[in-house]
PyMOL CGO cylinders between C-alpha atoms (Angstrom):
from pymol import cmd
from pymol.cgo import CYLINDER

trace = [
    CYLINDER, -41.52, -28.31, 33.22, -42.05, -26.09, 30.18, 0.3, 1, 1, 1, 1, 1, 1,
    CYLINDER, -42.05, -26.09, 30.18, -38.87, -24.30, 28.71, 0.3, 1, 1, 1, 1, 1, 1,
    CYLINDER, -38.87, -24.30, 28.71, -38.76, -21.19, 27.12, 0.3, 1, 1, 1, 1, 1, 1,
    CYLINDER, -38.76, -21.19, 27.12, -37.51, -20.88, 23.99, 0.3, 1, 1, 1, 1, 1, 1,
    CYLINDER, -37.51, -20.88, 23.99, -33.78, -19.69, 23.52, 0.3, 1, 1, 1, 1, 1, 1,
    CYLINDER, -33.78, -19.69, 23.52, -33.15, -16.17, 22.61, 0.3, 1, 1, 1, 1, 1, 1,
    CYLINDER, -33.15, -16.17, 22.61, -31.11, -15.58, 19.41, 0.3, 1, 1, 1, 1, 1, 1,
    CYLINDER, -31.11, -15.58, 19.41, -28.53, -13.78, 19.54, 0.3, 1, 1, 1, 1, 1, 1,
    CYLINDER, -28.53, -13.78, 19.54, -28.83, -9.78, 18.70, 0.3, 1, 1, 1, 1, 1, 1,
    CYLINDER, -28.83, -9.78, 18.70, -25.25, -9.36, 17.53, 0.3, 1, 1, 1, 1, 1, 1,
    CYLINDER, -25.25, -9.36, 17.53, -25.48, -11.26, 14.31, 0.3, 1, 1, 1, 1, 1, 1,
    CYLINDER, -25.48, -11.26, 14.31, -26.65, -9.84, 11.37, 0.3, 1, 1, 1, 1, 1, 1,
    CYLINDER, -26.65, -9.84, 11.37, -29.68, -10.68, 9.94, 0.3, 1, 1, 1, 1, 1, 1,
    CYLINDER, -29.68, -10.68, 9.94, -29.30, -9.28, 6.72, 0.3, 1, 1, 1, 1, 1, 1,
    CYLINDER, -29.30, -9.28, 6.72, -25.14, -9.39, 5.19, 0.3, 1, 1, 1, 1, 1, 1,
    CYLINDER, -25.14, -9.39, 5.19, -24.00, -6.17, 4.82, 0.3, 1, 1, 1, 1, 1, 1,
    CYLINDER, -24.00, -6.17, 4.82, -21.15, -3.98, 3.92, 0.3, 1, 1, 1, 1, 1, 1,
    CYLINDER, -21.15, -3.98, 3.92, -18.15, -4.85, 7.09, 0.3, 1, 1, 1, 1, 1, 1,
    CYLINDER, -18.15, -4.85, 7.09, -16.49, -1.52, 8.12, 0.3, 1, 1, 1, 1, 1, 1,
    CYLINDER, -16.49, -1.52, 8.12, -13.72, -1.67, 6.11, 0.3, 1, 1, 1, 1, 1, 1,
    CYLINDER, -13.72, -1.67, 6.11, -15.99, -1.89, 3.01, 0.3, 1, 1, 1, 1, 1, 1,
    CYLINDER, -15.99, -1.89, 3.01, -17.51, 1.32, 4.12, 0.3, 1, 1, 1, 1, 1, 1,
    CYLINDER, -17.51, 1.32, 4.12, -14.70, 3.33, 4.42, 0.3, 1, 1, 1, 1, 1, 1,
    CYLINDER, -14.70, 3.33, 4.42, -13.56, 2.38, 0.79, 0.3, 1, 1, 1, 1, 1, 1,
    CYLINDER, -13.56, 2.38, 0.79, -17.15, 3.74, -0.16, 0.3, 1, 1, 1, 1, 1, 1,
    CYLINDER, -17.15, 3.74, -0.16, -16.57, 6.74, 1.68, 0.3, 1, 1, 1, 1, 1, 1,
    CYLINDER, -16.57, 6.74, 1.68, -13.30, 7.70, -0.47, 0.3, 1, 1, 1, 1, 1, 1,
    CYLINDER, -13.30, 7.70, -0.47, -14.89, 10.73, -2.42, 0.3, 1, 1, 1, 1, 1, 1,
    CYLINDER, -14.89, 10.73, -2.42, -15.09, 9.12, -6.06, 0.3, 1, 1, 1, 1, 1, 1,
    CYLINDER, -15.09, 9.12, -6.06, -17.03, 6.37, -4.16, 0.3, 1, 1, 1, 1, 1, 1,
    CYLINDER, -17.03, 6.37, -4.16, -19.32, 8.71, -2.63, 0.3, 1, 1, 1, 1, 1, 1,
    CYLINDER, -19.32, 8.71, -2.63, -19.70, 10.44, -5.85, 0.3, 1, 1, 1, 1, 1, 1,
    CYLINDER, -19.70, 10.44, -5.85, -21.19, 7.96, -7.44, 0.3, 1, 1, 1, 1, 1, 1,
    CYLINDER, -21.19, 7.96, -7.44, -23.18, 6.00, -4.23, 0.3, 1, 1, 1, 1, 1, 1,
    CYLINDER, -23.18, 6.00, -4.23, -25.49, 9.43, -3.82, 0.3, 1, 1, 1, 1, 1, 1,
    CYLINDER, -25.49, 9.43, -3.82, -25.95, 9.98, -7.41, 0.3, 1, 1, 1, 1, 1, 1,
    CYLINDER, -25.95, 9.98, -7.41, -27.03, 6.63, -8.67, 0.3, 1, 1, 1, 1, 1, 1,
    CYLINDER, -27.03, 6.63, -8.67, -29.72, 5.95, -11.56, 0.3, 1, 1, 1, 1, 1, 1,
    CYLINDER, -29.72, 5.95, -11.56, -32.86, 5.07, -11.06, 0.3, 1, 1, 1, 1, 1, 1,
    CYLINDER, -32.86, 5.07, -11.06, -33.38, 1.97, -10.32, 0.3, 1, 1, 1, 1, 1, 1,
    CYLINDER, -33.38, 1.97, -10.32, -37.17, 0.73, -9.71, 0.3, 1, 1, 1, 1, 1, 1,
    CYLINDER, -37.17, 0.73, -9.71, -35.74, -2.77, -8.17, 0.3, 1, 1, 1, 1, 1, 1,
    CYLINDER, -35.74, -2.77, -8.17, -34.51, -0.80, -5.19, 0.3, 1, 1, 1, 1, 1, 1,
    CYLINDER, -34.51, -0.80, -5.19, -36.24, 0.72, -2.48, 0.3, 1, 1, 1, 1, 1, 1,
    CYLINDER, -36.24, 0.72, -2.48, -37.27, 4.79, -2.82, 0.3, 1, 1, 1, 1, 1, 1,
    CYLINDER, -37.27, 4.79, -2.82, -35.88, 3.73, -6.71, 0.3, 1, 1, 1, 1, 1, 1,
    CYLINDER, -35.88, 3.73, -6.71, -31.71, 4.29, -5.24, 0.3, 1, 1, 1, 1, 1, 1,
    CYLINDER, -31.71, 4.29, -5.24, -32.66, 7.52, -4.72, 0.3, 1, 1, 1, 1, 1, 1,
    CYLINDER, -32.66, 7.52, -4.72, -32.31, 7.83, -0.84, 0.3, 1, 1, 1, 1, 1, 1,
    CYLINDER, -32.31, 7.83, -0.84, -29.12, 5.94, 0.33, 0.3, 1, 1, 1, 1, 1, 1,
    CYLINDER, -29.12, 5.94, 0.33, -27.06, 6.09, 3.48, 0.3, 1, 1, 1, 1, 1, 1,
    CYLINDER, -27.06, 6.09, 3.48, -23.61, 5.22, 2.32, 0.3, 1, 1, 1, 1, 1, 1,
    CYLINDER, -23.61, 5.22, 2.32, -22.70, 5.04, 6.65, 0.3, 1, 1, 1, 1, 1, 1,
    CYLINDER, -22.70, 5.04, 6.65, -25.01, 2.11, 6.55, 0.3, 1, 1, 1, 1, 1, 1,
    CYLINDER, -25.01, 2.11, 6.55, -25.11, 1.02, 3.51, 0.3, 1, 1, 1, 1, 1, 1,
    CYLINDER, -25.11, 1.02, 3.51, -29.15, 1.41, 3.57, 0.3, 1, 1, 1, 1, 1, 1,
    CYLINDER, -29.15, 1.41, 3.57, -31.65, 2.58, 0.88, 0.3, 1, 1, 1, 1, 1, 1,
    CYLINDER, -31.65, 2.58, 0.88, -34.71, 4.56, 1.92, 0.3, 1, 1, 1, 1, 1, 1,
    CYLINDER, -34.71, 4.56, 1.92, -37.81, 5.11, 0.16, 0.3, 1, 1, 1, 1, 1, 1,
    CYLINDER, -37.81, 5.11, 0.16, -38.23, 8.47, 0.79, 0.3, 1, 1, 1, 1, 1, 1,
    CYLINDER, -38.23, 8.47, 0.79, -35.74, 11.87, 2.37, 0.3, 1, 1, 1, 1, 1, 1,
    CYLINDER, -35.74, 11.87, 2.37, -37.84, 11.43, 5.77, 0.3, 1, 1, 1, 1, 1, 1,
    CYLINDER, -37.84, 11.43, 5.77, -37.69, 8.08, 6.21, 0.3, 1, 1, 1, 1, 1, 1,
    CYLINDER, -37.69, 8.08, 6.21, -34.02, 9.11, 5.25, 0.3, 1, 1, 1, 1, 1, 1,
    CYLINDER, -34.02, 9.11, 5.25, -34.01, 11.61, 8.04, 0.3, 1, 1, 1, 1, 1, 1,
    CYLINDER, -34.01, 11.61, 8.04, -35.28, 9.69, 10.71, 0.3, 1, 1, 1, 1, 1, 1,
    CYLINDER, -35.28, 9.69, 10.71, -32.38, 7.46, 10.10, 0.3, 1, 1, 1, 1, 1, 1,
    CYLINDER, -32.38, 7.46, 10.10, -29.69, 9.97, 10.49, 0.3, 1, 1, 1, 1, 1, 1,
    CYLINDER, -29.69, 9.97, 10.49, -30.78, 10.70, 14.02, 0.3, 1, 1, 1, 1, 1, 1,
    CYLINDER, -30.78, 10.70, 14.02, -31.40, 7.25, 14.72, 0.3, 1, 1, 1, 1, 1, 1,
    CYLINDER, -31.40, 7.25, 14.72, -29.26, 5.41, 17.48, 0.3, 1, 1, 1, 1, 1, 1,
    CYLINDER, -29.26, 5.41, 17.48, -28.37, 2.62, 14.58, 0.3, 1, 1, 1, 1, 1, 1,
    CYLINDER, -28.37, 2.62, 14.58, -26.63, 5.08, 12.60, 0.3, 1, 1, 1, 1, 1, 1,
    CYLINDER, -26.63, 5.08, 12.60, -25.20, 7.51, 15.67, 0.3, 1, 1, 1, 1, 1, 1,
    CYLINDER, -25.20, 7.51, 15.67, -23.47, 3.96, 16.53, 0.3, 1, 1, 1, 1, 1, 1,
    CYLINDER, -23.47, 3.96, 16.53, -22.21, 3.35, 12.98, 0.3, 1, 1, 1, 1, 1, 1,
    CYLINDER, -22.21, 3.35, 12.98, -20.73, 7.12, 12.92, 0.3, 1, 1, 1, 1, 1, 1,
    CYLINDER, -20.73, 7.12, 12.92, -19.25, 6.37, 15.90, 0.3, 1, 1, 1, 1, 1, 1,
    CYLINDER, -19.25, 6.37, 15.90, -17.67, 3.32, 14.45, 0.3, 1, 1, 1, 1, 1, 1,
    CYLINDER, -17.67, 3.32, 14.45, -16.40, 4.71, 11.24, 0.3, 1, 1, 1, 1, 1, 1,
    CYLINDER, -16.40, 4.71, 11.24, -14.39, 7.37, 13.42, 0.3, 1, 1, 1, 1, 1, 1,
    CYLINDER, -14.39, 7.37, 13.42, -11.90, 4.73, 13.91, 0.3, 1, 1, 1, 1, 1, 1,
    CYLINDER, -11.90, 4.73, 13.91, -9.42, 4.45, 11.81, 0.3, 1, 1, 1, 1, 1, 1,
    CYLINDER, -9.42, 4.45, 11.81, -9.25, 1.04, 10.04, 0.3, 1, 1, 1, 1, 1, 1,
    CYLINDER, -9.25, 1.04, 10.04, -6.44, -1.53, 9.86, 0.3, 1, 1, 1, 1, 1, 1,
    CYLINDER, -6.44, -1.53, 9.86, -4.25, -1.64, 7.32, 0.3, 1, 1, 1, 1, 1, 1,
    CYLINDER, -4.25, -1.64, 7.32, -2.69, -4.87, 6.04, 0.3, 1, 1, 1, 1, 1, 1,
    CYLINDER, -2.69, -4.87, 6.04, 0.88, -4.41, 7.73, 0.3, 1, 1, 1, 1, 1, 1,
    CYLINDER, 0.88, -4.41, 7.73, -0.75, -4.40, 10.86, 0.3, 1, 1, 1, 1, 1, 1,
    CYLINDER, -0.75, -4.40, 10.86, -2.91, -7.32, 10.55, 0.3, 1, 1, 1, 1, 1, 1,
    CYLINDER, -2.91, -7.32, 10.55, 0.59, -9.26, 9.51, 0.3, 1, 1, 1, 1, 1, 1,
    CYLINDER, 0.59, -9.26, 9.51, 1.86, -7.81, 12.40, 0.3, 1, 1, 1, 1, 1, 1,
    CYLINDER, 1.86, -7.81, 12.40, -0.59, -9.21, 14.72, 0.3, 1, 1, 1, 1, 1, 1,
    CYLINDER, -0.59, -9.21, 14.72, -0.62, -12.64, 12.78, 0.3, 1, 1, 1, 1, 1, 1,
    CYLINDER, -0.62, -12.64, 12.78, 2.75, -12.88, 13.57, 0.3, 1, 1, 1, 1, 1, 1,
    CYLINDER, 2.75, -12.88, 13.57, 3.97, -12.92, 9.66, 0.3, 1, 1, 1, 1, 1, 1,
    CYLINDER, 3.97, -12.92, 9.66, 7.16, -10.83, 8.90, 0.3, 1, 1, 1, 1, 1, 1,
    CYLINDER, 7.16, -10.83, 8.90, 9.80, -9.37, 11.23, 0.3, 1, 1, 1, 1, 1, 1,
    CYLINDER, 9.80, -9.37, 11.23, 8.50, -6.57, 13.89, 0.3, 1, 1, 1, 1, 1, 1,
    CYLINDER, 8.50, -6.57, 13.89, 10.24, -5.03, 16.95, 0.3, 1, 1, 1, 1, 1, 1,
    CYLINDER, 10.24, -5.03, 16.95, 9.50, -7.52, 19.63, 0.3, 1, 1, 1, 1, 1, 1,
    CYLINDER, 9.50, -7.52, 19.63, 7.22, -5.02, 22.40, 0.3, 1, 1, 1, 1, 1, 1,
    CYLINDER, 7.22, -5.02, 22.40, 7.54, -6.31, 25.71, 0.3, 1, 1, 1, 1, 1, 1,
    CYLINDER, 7.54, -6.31, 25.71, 3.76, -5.63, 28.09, 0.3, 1, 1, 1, 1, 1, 1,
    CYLINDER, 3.76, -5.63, 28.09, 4.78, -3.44, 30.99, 0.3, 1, 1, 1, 1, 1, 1,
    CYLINDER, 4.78, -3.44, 30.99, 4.57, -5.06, 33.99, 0.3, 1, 1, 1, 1, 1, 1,
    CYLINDER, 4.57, -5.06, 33.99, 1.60, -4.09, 36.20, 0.3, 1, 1, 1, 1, 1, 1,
    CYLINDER, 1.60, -4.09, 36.20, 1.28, -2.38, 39.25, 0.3, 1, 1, 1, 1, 1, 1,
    CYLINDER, 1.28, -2.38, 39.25, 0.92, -4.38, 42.37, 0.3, 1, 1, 1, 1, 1, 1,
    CYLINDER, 0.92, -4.38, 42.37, 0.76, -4.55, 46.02, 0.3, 1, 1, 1, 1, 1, 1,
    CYLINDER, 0.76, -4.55, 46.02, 3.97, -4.64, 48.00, 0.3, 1, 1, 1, 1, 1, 1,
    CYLINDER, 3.97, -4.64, 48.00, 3.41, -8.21, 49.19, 0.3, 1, 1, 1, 1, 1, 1,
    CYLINDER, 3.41, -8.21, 49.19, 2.82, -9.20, 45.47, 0.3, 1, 1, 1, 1, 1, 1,
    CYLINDER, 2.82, -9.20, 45.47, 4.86, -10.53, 42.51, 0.3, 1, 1, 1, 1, 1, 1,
    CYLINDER, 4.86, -10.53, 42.51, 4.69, -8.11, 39.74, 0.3, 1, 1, 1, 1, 1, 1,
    CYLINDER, 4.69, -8.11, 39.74, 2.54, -9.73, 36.74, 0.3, 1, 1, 1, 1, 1, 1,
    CYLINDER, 2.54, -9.73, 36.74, 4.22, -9.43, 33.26, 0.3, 1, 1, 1, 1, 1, 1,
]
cmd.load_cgo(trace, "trace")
């Protein structure tokens, strides 16, 4: 019997990026500011000259740049960045820390010959 080999996984990153949140601090516009008019710097693909602050990407040159923008990667990445992010009272509020209004799940609909779930 010969196995195949197992298939990694496509949803984890490969290289360690910027999360969302990160990116929408980058987005504030003294962030931006400063992300699309960087120095030169020869260590860094296209020398920092072409960077996508949605993906956090450098470029080496404006097409390669271009191509990008209407790629699906970065379509998906706009898309995600629509959404507004968390902000820390919420994220206590889901952990359970602090005191929030208890909200009750409204109970489903269901059948006539069926308990209602909830």
């Amino acid at each position: 019997v010969v196995e195949m080999p197992q298939k990694e996984d496509n949803k984890t990153r490969k290289r360690k990026g910027k999360d969302i949140d990160q990116i929408h601090e980058d987005l504030q516009p003294e962030k931006a500011a400063k992300l699309m008019n960087q120095e030169v710097d020869l260590d860094i693909p296209g020398d920092a000259q072409h960077y996508c602050i949605e993906c956090n990407r450098y470029f080496v040159d404006e097409v390669t740049k271009k191509v990008h923008d209407k790629s699906k990667v970065h379509k998906k990445r706009l898309k995600e960045l629509k959404e507004v992010p968390y902000s820390q009272k919420e994220a206590e509020a889901a952990g359970g820390l602090g005191i929030f209004p208890h909200i009750k799940n409204r109970p489903t609909a269901a059948k006539p010959d069926e308990p209602l779930i909830g």
